[in-house]
Each structure stands twice: as C-alpha cells, then as structure tokens.
Backbone as a printed PyTorch tensor [residue, N CA C, xyz], in Angstrom:
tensor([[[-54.0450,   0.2710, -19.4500],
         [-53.9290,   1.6880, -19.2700],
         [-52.9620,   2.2060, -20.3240]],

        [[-53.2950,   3.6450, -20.6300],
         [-52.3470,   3.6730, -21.8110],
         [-51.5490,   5.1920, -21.5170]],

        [[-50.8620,   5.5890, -21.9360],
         [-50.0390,   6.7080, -21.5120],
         [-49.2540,   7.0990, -22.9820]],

        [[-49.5620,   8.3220, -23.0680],
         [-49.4610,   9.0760, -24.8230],
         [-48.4300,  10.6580, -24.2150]],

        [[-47.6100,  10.4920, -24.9930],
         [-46.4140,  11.8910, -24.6220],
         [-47.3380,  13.1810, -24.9240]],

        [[-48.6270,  13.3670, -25.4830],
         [-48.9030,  14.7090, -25.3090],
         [-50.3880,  14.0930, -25.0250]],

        [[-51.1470,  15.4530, -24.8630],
         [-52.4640,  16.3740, -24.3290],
         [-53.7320,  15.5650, -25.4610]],

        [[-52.9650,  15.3010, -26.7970],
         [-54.1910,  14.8730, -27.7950],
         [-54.2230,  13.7860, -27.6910]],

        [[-53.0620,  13.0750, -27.5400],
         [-53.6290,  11.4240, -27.3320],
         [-53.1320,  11.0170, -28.8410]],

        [[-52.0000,  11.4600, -29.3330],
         [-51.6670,  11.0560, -30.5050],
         [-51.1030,  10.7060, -30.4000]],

        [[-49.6750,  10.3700, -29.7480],
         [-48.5970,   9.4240, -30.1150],
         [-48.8900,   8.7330, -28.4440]],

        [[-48.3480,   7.3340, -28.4960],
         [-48.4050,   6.2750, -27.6160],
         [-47.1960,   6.1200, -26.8380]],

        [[-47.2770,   6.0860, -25.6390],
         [-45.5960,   5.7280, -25.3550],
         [-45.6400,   4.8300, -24.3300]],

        [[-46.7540,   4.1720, -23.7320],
         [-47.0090,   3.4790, -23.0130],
         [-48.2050,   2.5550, -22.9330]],

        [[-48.5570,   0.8640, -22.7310],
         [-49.5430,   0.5010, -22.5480],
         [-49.2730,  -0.3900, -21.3790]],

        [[-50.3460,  -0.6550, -20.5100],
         [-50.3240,  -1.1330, -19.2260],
         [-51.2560,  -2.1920, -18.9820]],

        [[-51.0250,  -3.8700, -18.8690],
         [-52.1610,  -4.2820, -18.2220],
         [-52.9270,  -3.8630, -17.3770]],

        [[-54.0180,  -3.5940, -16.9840],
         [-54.7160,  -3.1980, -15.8220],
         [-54.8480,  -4.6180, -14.8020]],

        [[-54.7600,  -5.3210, -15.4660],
         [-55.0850,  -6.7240, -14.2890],
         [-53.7040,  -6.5750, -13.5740]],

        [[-52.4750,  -7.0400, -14.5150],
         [-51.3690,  -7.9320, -13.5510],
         [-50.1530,  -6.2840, -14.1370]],

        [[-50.6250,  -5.2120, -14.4370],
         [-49.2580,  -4.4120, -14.8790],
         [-48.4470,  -4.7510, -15.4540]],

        [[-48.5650,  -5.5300, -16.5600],
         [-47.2150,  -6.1000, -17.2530],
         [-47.2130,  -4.7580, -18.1110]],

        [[-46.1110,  -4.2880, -18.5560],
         [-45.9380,  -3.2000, -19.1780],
         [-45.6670,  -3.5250, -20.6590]],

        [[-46.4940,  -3.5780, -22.0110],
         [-46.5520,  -4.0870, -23.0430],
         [-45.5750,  -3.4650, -23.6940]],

        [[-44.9940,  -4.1890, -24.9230],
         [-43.5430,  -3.4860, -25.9050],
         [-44.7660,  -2.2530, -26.8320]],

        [[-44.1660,  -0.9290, -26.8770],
         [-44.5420,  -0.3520, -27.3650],
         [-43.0210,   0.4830, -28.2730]],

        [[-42.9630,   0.4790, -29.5650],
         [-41.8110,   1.0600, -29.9420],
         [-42.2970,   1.9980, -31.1470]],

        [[-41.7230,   2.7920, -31.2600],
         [-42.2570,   4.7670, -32.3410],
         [-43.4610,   4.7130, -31.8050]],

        [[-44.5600,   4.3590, -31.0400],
         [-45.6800,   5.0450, -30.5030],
         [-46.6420,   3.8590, -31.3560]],

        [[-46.1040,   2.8200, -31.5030],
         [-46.8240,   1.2440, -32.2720],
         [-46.3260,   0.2880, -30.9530]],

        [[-48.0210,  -0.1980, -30.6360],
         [-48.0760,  -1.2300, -30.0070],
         [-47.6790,  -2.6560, -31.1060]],

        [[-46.5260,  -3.4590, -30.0380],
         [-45.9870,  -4.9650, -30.9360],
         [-46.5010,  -5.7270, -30.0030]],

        [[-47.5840,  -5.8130, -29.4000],
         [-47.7400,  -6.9130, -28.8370],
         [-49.6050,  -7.4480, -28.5140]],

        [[-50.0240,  -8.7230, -28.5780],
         [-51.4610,  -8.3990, -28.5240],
         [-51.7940,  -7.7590, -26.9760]],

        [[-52.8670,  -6.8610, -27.4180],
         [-53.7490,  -6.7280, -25.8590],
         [-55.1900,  -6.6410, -26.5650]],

        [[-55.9420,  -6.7010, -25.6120],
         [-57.4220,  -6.3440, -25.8640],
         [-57.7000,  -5.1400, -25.0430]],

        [[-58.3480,  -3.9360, -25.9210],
         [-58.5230,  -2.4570, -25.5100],
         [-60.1870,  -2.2190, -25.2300]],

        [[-60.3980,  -1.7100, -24.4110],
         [-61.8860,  -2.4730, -23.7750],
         [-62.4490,  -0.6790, -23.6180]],

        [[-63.6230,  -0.0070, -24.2420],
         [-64.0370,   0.9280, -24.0820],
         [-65.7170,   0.9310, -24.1150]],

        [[-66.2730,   0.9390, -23.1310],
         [-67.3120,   1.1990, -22.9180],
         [-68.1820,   2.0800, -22.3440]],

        [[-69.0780,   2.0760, -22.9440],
         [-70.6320,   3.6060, -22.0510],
         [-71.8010,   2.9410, -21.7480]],

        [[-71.5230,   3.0640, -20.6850],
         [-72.6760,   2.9550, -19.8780],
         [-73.9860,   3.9310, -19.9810]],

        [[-75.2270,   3.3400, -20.6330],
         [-76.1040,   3.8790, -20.8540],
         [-77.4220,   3.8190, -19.6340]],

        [[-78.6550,   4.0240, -20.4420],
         [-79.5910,   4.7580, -19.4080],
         [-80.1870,   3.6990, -18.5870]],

        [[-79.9700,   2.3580, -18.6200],
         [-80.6480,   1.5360, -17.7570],
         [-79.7420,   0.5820, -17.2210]],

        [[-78.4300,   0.8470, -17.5000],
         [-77.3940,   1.1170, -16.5800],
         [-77.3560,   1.1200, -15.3120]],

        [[-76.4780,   0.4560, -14.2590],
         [-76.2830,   1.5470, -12.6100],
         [-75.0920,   2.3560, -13.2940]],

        [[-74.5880,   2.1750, -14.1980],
         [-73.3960,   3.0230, -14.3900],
         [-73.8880,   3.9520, -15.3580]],

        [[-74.7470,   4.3080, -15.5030],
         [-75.3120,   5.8490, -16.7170],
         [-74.2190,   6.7810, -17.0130]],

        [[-73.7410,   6.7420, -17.7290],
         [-72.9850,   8.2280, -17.7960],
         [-71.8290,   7.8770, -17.9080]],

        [[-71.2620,   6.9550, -17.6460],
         [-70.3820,   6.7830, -17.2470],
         [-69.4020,   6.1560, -18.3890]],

        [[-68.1750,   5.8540, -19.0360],
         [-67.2220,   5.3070, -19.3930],
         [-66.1000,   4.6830, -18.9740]],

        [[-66.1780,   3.7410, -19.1280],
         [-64.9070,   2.8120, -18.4650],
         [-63.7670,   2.0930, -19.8510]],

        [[-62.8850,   2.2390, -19.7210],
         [-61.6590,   2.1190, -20.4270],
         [-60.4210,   1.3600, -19.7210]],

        [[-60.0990,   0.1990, -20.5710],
         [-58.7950,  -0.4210, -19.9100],
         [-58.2190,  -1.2320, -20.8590]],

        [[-57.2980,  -2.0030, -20.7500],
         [-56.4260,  -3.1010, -21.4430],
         [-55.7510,  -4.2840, -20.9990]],

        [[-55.8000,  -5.1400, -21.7960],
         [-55.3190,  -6.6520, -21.1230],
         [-54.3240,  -7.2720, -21.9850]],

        [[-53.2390,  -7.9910, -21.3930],
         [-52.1940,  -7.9870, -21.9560],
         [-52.9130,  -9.8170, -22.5970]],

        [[-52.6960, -10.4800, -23.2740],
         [-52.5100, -11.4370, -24.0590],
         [-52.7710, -12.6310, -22.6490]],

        [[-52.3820, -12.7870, -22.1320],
         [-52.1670, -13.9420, -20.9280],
         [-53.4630, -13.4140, -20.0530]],

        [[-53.7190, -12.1260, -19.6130],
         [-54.9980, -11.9410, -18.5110],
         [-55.9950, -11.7990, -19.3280]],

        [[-56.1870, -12.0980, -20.6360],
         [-57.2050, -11.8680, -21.4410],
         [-57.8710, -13.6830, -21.9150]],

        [[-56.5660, -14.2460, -21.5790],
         [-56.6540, -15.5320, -22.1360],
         [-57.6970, -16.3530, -20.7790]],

        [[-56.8850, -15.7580, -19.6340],
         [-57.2440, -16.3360, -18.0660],
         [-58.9800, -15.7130, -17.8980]],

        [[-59.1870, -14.9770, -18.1440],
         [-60.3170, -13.9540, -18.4050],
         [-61.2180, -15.0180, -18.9730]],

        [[-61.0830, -15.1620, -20.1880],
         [-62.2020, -16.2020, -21.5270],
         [-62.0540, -17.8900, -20.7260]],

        [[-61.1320, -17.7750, -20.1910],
         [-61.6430, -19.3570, -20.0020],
         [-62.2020, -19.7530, -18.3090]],

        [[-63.1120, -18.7600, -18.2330],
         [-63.9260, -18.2470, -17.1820],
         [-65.2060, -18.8260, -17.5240]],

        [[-65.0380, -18.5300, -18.8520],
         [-66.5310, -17.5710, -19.4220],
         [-67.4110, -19.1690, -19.9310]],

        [[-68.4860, -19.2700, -19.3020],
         [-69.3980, -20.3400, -19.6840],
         [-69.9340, -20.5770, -20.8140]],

        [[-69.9210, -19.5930, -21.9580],
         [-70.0990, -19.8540, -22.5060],
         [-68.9100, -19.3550, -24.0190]],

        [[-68.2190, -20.1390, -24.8030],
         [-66.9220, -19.8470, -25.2300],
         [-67.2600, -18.3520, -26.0860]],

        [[-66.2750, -17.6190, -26.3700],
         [-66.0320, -16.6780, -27.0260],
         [-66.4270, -16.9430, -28.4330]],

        [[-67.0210, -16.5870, -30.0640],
         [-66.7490, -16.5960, -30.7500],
         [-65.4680, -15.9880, -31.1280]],

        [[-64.5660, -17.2760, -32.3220],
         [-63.1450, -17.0460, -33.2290],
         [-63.1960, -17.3390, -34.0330]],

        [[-62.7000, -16.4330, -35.1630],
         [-62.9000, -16.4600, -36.5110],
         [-61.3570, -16.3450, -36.5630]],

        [[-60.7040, -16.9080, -37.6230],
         [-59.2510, -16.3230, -38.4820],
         [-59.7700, -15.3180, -39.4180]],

        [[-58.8430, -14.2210, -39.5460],
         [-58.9280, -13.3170, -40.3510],
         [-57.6050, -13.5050, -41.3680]],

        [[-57.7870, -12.4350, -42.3320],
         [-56.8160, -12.4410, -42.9490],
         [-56.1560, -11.0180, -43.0720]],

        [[-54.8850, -10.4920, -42.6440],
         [-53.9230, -10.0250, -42.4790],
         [-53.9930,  -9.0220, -44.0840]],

        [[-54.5350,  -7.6330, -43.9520],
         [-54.3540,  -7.1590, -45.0330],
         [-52.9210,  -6.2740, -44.9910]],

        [[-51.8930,  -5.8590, -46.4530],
         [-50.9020,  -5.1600, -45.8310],
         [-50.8470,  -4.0400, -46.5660]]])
C-alpha cells in the first residue's frame, strides 16, 4: 500500500506490505528498499471486469509467495544503469 503527501500521487511518503504491514524505508519520497508493486486490470473474461487491483510486497512476503509457486519464476541479472 502506498501513501503520497498530496492529491497527485507525486511525492511518496509511505509504502506498506499488504501481506505482513512491515512498513518499508522510504526517505525524500525514494523507496530504499526492494518490494514488488503489483498493478493489475481485470478485463472482459474476467469475474473481476472492470476492475483494478493494486498492492505491494515487502522482499521476505514476496520471497514466501514464489516458493509456493510450482512452477519457478523466471531470473535474469540485470545490469544497474547510473
């Protein structure tokens, strides 16, 4: 969950696991910490049509999450542009 000091959604001042509420380091309105930011629409053949669902997972309920999953995640290393 995320929580922004104004109306546009421009500056950040808060991010929230949705699983376990750990409250992530957020400092000048820059997230320092990993989460995975999950935004989806539900389209027409859908039960959820119309609909959008939005949330975030802190590093540890994201980890507990994938090693669920039967069949593994693709991981690639990237490289860090600056």
């Amino acid at each position: 969950m995320r929580k922004y000091l104004d109306e546009k959604k421009t500056e950040l001042s808060a991010v929230i696991c949705n699983h376990c509420k750990k409250e992530l380091l957020v400092e000048n309105g820059i997230l320092k910490e990993g989460c995975l930011e999950i935004n989806a629409s539900f389209g027409y053949f859908s039960k959820k049509d119309g609909q959008n669902h939005s949330f975030d997972l802190c590093e540890d309920c994201y980890d507990a999450m994938i090693a669920k999953f039967r069949i593994p995640v693709d991981c690639t290393d990237i490289k860090e542009f600056l």
